[in-house]
VEXNU-357137 format. One line per field, with one value per residue: chain; z, x, y of N, C-alpha, C, O, CB in turn. Coordinates in pm, whole numbers, plus 50000, padded with zeros to 5 digits. Glycine has a CB too. Layout:
// VEXNU-357137
chain <- [A ...]
nup <- [Z ...]
neast <- [X ...]
nnorth <- [Y ...]
caup <- [Z ...]
caeast <- [X ...]
canorth <- [Y ...]
cup <- [Z ...]
ceast <- [X ...]
cnorth <- [Y ...]
oup <- [Z ...]
oeast <- [X ...]
onorth <- [Y ...]
cbup <- [Z ...]
cbeast <- [X ...]
cbnorth <- [Y ...]
// end
This chain:
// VEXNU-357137
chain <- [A A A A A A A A A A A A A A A A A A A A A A A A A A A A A A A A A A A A A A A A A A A A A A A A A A A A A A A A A A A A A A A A A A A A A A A A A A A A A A A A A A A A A A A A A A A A A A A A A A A A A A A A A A A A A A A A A A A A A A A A A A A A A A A A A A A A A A A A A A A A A A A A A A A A A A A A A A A A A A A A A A A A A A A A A A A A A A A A A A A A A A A A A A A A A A A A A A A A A A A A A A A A A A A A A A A A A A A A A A]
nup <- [42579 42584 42901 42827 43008 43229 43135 43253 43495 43467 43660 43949 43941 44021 43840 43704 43907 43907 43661 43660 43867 43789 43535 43693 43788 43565 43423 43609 43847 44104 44324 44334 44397 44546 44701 44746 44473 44286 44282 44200 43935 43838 43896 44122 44499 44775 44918 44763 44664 44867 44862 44760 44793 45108 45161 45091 45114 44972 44732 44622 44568 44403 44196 44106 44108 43833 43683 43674 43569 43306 43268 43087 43146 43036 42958 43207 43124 43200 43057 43010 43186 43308 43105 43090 43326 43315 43110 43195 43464 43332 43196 43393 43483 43257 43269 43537 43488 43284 43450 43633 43930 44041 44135 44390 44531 44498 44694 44864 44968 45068 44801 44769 44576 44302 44066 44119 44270 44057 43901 44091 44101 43892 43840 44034 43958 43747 43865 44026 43822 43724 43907 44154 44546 44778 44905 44843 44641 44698 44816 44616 44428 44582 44617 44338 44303 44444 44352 44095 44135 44294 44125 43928 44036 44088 43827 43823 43913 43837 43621 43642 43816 43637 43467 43557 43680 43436 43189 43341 43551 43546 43487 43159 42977 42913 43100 43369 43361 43319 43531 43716 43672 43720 44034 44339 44405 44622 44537 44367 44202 44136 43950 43798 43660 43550 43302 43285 43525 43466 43277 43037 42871 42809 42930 43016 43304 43429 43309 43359 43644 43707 43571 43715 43996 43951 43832 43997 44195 44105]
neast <- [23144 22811 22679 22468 22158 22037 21789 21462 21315 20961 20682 20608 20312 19976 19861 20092 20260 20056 20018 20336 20306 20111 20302 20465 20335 20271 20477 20631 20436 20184 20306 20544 20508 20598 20597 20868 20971 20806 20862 21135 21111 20979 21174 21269 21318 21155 20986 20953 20713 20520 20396 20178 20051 19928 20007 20050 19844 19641 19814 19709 19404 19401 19475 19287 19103 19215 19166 18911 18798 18785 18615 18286 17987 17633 17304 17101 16909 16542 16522 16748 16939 17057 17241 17390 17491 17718 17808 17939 18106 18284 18447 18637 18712 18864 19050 19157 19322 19485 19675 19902 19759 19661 19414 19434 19463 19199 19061 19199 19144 18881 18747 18723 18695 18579 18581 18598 18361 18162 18139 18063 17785 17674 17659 17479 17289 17167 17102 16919 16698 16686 16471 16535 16540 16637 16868 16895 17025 17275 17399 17455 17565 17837 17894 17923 18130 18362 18384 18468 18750 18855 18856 18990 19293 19349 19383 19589 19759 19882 19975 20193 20351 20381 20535 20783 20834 20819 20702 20676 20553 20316 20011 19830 19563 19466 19651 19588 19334 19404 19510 19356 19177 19382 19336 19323 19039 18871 18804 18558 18425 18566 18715 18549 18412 18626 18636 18421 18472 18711 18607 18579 18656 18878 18669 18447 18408 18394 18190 17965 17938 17900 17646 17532 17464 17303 17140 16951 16813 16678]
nnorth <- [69196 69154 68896 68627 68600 68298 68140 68199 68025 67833 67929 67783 67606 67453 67335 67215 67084 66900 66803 66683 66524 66302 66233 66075 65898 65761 65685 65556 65448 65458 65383 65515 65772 66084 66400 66501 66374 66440 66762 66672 66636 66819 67031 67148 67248 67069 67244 67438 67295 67317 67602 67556 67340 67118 66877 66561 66411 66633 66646 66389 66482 66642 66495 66349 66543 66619 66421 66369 66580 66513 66352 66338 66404 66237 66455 66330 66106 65939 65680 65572 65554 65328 65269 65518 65558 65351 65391 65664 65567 65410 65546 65694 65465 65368 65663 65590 65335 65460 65571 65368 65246 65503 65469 65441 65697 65776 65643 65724 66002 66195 66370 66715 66885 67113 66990 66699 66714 66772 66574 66407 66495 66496 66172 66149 66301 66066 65911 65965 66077 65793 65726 65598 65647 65924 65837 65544 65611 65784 65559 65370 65526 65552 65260 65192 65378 65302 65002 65063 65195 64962 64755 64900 64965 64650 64586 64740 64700 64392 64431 64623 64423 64253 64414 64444 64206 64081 63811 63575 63479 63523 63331 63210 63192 62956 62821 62824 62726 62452 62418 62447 62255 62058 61980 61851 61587 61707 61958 61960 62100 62321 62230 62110 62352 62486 62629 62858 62979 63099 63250 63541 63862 64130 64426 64276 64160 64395 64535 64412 64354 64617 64648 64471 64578 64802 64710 64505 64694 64890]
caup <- [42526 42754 42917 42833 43134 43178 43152 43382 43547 43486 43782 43995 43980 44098 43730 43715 44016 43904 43542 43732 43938 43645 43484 43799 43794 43447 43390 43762 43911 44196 44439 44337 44404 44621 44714 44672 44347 44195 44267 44126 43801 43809 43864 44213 44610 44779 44975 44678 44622 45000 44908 44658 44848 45227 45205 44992 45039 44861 44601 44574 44602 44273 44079 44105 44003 43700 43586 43667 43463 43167 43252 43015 43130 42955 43030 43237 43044 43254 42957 42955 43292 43346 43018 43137 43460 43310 42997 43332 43499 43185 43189 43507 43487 43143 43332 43582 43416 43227 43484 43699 44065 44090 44223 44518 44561 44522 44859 45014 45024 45048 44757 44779 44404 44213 43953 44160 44282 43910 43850 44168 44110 43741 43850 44100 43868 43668 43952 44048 43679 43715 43958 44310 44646 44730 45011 44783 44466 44737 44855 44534 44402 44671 44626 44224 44301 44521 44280 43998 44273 44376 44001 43802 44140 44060 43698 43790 44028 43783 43511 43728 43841 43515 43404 43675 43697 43332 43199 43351 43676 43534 43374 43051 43051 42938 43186 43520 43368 43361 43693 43819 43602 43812 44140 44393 44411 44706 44462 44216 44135 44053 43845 43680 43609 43516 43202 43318 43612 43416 43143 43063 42826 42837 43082 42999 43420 43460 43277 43437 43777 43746 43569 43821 44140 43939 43777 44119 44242 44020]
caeast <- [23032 22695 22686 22325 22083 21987 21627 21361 21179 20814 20616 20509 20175 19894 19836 20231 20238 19963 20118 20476 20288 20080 20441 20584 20244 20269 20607 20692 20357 20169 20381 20708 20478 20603 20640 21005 20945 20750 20987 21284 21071 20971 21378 21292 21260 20996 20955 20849 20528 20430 20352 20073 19977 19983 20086 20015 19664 19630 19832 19622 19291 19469 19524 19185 19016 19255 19156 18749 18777 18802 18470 18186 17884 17517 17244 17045 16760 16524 16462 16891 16996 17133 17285 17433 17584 17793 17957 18021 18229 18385 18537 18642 18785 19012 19158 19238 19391 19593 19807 19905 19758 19640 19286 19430 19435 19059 19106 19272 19059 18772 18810 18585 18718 18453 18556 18531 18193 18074 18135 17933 17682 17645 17583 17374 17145 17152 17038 16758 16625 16625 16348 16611 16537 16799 16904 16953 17159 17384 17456 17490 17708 17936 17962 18005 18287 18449 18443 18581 18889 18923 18900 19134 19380 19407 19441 19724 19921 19903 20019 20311 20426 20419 20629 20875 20887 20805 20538 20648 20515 20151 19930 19777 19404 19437 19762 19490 19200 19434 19588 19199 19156 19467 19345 19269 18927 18842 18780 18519 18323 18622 18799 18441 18318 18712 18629 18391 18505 18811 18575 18575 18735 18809 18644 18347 18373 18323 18034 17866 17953 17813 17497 17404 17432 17230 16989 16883 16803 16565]
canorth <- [69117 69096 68793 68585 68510 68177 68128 68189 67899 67835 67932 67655 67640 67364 67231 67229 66973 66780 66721 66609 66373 66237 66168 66029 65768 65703 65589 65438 65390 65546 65374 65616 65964 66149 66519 66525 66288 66554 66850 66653 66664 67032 67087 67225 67156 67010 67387 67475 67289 67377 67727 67538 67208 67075 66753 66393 66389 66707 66589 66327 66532 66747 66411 66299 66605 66617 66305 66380 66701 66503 66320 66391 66366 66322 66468 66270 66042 65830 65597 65519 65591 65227 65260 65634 65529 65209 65486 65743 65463 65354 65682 65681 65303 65440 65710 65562 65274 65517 65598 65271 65254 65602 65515 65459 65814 65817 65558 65808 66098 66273 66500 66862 66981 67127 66857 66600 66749 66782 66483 66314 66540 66423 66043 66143 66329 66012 65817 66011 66063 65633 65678 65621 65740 66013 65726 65461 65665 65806 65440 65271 65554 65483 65127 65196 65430 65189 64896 65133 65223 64826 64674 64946 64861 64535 64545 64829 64598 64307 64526 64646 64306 64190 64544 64454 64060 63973 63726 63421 63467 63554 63205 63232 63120 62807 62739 62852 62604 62317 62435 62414 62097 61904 61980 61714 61525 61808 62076 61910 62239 62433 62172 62104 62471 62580 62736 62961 63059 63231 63330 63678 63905 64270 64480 64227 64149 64539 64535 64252 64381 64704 64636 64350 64618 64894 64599 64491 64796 64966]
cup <- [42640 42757 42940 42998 43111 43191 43205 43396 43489 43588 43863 44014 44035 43942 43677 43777 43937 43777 43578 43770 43846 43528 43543 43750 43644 43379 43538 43848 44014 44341 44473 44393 44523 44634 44642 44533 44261 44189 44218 43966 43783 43843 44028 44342 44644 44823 44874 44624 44770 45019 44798 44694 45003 45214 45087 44973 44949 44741 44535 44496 44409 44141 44008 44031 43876 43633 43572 43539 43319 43119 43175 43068 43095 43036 43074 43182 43182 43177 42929 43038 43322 43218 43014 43236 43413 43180 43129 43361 43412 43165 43285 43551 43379 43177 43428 43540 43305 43313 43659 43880 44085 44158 44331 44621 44569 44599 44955 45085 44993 44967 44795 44678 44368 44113 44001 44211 44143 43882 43943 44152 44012 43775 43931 44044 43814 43696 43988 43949 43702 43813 44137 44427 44672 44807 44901 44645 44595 44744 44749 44383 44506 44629 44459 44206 44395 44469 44178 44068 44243 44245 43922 43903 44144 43970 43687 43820 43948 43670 43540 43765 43705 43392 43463 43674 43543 43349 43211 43507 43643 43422 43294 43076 43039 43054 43306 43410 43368 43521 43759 43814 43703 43953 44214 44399 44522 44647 44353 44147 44053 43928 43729 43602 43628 43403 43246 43450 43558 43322 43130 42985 42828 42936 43050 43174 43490 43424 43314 43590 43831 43707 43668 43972 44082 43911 43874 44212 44233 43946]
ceast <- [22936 22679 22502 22287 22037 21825 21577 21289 21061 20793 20601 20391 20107 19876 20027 20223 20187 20026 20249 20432 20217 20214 20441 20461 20276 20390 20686 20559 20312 20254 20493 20669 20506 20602 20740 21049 20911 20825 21099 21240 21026 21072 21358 21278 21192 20904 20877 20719 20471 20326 20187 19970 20024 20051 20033 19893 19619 19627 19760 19450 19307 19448 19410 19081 19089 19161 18963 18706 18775 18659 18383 18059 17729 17434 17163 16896 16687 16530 16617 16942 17097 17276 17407 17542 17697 17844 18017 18166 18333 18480 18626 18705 18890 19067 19243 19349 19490 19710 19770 19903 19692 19530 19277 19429 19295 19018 19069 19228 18940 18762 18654 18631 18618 18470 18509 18392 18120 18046 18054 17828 17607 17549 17486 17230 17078 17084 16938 16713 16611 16497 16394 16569 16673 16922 17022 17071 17299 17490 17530 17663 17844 18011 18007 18144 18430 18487 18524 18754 18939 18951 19018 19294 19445 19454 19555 19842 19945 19980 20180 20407 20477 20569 20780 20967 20879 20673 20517 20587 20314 20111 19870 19630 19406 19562 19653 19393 19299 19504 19488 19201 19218 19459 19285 19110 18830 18774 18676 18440 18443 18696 18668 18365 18497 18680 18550 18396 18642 18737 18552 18701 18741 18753 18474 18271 18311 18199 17905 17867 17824 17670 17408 17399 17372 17119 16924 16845 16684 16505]
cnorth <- [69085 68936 68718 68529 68416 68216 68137 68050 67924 67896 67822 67672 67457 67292 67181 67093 66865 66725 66638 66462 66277 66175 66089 65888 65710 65638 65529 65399 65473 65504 65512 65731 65966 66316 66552 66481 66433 66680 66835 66703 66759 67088 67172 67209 67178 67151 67409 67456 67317 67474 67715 67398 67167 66963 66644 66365 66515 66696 66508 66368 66623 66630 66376 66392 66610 66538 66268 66487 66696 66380 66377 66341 66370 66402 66369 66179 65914 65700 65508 65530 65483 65256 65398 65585 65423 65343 65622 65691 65399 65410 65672 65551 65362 65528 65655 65440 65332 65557 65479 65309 65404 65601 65472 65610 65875 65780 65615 65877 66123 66431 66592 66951 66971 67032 66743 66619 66708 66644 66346 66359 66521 66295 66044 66194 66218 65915 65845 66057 65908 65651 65643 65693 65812 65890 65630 65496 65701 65700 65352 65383 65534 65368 65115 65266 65345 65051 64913 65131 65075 64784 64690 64911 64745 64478 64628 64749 64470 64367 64605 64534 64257 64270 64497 64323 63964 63887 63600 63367 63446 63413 63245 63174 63012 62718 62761 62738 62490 62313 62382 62298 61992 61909 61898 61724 61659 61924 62029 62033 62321 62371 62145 62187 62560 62706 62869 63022 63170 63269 63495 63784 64076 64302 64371 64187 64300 64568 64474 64355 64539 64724 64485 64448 64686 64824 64541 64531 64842 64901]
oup <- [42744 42659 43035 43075 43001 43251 43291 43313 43452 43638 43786 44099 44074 43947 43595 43711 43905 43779 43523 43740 43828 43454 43481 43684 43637 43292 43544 43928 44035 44440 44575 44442 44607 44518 44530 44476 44193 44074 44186 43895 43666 43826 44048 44347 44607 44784 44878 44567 44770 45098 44766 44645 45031 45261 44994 44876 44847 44658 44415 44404 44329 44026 43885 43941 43784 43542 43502 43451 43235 43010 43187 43032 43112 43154 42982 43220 43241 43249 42857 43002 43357 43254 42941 43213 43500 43201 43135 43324 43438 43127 43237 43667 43420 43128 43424 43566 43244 43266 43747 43946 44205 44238 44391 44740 44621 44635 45052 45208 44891 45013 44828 44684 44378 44067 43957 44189 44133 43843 43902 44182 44023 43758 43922 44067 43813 43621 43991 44002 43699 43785 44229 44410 44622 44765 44883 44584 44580 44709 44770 44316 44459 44608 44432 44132 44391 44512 44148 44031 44179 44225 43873 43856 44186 43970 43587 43779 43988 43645 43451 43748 43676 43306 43399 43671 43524 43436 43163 43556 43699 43312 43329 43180 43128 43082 43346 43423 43448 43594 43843 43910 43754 44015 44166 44399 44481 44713 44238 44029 43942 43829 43607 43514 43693 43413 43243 43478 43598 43250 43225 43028 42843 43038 43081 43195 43570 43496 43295 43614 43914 43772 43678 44063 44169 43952 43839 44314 44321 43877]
oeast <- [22955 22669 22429 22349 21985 21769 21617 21222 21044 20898 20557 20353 20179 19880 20038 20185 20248 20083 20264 20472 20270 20198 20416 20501 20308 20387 20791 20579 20385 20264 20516 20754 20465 20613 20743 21145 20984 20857 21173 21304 21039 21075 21439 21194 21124 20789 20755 20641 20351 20232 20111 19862 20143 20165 19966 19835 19556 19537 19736 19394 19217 19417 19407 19004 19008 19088 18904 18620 18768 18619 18392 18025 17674 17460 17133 16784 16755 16544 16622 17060 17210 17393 17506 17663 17784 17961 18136 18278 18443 18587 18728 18747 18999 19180 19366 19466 19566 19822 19684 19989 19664 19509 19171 19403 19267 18918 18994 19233 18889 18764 18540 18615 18548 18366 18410 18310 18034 17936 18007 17738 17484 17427 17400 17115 16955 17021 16849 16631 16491 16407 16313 16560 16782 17036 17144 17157 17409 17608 17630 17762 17950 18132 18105 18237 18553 18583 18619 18848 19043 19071 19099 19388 19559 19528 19627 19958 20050 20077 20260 20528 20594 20646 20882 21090 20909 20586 20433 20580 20226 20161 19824 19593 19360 19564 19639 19453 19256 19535 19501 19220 19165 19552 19181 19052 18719 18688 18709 18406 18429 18732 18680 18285 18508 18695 18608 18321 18664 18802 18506 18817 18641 18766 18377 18150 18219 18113 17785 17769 17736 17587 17297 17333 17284 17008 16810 16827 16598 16416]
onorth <- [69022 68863 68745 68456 68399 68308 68060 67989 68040 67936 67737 67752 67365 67169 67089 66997 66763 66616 66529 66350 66167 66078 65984 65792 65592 65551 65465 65307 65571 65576 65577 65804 65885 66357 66604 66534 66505 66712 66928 66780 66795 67209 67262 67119 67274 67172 67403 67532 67344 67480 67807 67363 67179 66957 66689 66316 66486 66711 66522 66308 66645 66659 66368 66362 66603 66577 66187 66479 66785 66339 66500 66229 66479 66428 66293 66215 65829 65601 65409 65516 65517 65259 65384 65580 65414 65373 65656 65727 65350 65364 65623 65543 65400 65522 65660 65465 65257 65575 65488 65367 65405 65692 65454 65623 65982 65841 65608 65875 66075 66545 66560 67073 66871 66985 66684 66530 66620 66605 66240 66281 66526 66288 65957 66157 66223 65841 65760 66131 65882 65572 65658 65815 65785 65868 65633 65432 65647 65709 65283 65352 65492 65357 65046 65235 65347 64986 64841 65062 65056 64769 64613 64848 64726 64379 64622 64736 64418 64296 64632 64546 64229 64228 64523 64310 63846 63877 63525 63254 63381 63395 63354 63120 62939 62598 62645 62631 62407 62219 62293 62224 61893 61858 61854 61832 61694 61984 62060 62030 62372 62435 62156 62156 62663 62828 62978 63116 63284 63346 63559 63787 64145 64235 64440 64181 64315 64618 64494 64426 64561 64789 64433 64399 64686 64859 64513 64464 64844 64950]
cbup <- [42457 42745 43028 42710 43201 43267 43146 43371 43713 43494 43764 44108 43814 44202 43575 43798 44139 43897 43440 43891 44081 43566 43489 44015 43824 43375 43294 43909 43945 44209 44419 44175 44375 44651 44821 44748 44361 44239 44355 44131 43750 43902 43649 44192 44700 44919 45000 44620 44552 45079 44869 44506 44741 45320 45381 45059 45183 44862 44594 44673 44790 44305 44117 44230 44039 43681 43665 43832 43478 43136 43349 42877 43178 42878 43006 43307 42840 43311 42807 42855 43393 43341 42929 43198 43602 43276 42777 43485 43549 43047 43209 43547 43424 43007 43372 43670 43378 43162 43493 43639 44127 44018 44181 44539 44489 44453 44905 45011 45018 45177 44560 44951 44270 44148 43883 44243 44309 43769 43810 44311 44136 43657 43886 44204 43741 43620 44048 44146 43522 43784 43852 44297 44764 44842 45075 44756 44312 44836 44912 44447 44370 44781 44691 44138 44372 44638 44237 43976 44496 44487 43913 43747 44214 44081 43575 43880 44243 43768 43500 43848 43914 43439 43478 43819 43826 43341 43088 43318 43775 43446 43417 42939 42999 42766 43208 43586 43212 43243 43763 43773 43437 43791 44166 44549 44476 44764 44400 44218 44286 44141 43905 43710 43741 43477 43076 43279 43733 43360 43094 43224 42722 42766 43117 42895 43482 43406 43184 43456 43788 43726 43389 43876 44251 43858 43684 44157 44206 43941]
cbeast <- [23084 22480 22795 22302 21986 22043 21567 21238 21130 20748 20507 20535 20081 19745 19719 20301 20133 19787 20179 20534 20195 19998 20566 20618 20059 20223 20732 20823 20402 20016 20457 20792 20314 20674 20663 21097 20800 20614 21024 21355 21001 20859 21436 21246 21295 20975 21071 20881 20451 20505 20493 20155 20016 19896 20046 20059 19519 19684 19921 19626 19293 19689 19603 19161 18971 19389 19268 18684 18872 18985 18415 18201 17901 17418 17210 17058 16827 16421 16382 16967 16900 17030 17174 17318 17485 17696 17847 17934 18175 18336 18464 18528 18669 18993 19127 19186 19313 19551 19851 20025 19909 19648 19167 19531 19501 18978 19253 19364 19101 18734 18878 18573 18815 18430 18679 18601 18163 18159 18268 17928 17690 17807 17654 17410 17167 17234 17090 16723 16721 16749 16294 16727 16490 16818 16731 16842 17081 17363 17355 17276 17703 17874 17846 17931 18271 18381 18363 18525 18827 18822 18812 19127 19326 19363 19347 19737 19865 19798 19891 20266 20341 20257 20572 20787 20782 20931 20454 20804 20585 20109 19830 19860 19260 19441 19952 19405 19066 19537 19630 19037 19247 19649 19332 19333 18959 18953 18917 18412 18235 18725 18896 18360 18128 18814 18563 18303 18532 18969 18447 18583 18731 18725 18636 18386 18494 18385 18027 17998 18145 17866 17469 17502 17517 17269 17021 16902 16879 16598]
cbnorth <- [68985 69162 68794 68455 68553 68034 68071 68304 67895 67718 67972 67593 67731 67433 67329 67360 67012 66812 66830 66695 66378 66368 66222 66121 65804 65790 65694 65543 65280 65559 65235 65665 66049 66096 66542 66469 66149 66593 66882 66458 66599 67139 67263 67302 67124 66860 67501 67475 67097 67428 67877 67521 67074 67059 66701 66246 66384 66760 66540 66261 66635 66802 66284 66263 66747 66571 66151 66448 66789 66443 66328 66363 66349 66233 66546 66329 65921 65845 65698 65569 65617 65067 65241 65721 65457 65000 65620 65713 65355 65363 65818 65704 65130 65499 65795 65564 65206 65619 65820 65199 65230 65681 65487 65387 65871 65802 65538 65887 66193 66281 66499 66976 66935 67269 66805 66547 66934 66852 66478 66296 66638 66360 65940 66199 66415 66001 65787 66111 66117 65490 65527 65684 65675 66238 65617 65389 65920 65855 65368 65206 65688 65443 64991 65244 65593 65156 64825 65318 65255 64706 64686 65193 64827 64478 64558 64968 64516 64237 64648 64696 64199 64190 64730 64467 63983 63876 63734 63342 63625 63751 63112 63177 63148 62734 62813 63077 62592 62253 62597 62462 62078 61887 62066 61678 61347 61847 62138 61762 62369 62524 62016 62052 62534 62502 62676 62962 62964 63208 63271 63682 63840 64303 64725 64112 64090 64641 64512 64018 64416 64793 64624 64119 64666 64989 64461 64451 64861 65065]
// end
């Protein structure tokens, strides 16, 4: 009786990888990624992604265009440009917030993927259709891609702690305004303007944030 072969492997390839590590972030976080992380979950060792990536910033450089490549963006209108650039980032805030911590990998490097190209080269159209010197769009995309990074970051690591430690560590809104509320005589601004200093629902602070650096601009 012939005896069956087991199965062939996949290949490893570079969208291979990047799906693993997209697991690895999405159910443990971007802390867990590693190299060897990602080879346990493609069943194979780390040698093996070598012959497809140098090292961690790569990986990173891989994750990032994944998650650009699913950017849409319009075409450029002067007449909506503000209105353009804030659904871009939107995008770009919901991926990464889909998989916890990863835009620290946008931190890390300096990607040079044609996705990630496409996708600076998009907002930058969008910026110079507003009317921008090339100066000032370079600058202010910068500092919008850097608040995207720092914000989804912080809502990853709160989101993690809370995964980890439960929800008795984290205050509810009205437990932080009376926290403000009972604080000594020293503090009278924050105990007297509690409410709206936590006010804010949804990405309603994202939205604010980024139309007050493009609205004082142009």
């Amino acid at each position: 009786m012939p005896v069956s072969k087991a199965p062939r492997k996949p290949p490893i390839t570079t969208d291979r990888i990047t799906d693993a590590a997209l697991q690895v972030i999405a159910t443990e976080g971007y802390e867990a990624l590693t190299i060897r992380r990602v080879a346990a979950v493609l069943d194979t060792g780390p040698s093996s992604l070598y012959a497809h990536i140098v090292n961690k910033e790569d990986l990173d450089d891989l994750l990032i265009a994944r998650l650009y490549g699913e950017i849409r963006l319009p075409e450029p209108d002067p007449a909506r440009w503000r209105e353009q650039i804030l659904t871009v980032y939107s995008q770009i805030r919901d991926r990464y917030l889909a998989y916890p911590g990863v835009s620290r990998a946008a931190l890390a490097v300096v990607s040079t993927h044609l996705e990630t190209l496409r996708v600076g080269e998009g907002i930058l159209a969008i910026l110079l259709a507003g009317g921008m010197p090339p100066r000032t769009a370079g600058w202010v995309r910068d500092a919008l891609s850097l608040y995207v990074s720092a914000y989804t970051l912080e809502r990853s690591l709160v989101q993690q702690r809370q995964k980890h430690q439960g929800d008795d560590w984290l205050l509810s809104h009205d437990e932080l305004i009376e926290q403000f509320a009972a604080l000594p005589d020293s503090f009278p601004l924050t105990r007297e303007h509690a409410a709206a200093l936590t006010s804010g629902r949804g990405h309603e602070r994202f939205d604010f944030t980024v139309n007050l650096i493009i609205g004082n601009l142009w």
